[in-house]
C-alpha positions as CSV (number, residue, x, y, z in Angstrom):
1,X,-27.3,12.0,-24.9
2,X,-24.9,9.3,-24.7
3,X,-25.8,5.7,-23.3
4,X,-24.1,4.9,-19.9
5,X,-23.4,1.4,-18.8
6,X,-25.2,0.6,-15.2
7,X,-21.9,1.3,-13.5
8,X,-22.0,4.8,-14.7
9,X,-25.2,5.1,-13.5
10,X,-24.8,4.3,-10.3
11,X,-21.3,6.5,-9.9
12,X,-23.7,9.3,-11.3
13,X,-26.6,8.5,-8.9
14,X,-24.3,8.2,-5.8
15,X,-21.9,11.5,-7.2
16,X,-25.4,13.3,-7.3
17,X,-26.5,12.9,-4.0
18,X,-23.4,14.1,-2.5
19,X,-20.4,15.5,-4.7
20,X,-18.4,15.3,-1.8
21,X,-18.3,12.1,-1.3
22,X,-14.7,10.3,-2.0
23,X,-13.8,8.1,-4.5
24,X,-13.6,4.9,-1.7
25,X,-16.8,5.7,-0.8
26,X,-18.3,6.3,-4.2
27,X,-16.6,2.5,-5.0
28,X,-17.9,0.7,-1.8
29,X,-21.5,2.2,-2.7
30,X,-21.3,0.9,-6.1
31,X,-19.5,-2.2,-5.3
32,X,-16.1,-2.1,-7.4
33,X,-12.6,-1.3,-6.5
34,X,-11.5,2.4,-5.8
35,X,-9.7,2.0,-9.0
36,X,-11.8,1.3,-11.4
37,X,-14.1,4.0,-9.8
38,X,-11.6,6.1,-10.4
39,X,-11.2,5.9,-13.9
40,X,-15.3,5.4,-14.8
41,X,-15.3,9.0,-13.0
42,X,-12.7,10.2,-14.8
43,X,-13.9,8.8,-18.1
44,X,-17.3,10.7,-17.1
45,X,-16.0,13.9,-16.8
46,X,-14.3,13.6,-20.1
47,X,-17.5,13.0,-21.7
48,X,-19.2,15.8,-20.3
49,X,-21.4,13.6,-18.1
50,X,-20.3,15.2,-14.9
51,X,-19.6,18.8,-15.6
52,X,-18.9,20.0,-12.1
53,X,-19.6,20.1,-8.3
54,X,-21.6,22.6,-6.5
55,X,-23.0,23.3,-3.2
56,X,-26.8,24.2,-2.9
57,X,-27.4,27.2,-0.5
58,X,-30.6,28.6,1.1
59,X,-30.9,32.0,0.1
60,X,-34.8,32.2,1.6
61,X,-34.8,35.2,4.3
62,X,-35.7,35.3,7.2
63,X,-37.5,32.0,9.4
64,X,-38.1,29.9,6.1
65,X,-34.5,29.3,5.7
66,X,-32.9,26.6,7.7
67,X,-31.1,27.2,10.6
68,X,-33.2,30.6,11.3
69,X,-33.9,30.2,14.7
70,X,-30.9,30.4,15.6
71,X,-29.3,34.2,16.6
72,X,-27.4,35.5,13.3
73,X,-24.9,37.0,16.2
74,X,-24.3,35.4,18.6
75,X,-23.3,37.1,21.9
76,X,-19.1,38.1,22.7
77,X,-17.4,38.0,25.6
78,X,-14.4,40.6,26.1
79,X,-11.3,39.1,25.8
80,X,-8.9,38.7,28.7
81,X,-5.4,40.1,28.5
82,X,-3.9,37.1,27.9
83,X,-5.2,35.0,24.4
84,X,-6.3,31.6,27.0
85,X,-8.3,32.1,29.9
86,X,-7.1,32.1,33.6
87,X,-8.6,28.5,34.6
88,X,-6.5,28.1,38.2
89,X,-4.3,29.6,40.0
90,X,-1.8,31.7,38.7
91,X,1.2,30.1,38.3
92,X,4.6,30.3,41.0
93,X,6.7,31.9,38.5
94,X,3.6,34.6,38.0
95,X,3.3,35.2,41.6
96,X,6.8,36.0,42.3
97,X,6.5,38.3,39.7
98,X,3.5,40.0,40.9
99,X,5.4,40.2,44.2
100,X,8.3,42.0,42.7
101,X,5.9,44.6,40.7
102,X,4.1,45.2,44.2
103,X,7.0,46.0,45.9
C-alpha cells in the first residue's frame, strides 16, 4: 500500500462519498485550488489509488428496496392527436378551418 499525504486523503475520503462530485467541489471541500485538485486526482489514478467510479444499486425485491412503494407502472393516459394538449380554445386560424371542412 502506498503512503498518501493528508491531501490525498481527504480527495479520497470526499471522492468516496460521492464519485460524482466535480473537481471544484472536491477542491472547496478539501480547501485547495481546483488546480491543484486536479492534478492530486490525477496523480491518484495513476497510482492505482482510485481505480474507477461506480454507482451502487438496490437489487433487493420487492418492499425492502427503496422506493418500493411506489407503483413500478405508473398509469397512461391516451394520447391526443396532436403531440401537446388542447389547453384553450382552438385557435382562429383552426376554426376557419374547421368551418371550411364542415361545409
Amino acid at each position: 500500500m502506498t503512503e498518501l499525504s493528508e491531501l490525498d486523503t481527504a480527495i479520497r475520503r470526499h471522492s468516496q462519498k460521492n464519485a460524482r462530485s466535480t473537481n471544484r467541489a472536491i477542491a472547496e471541500a478539501v480547501h485547495v485550488a481546483a488546480s491543484t485538485s486536479l492534478e492530486r486526482i490525477r496523480i491518484l489514478r495513476e497510482r492505482g489509488v482510485i481505480r474507477g467510479y461506480h454507482a451502487e444499486a438496490d437489487l433487493r425485491p420487492g418492499p425492502q428496496r427503496a422506493g418500493a412503494d411506489r407503483d413500478p407502472h405508473p398509469p397512461t393516459f391516451p394520447r391526443e392527436h396532436r403531440s401537446a394538449p388542447r389547453l384553450g380554445p382552438p385557435h382562429p386560424r383552426d376554426r376557419r378551418r374547421l368551418r371550411r371542412l364542415r361545409r
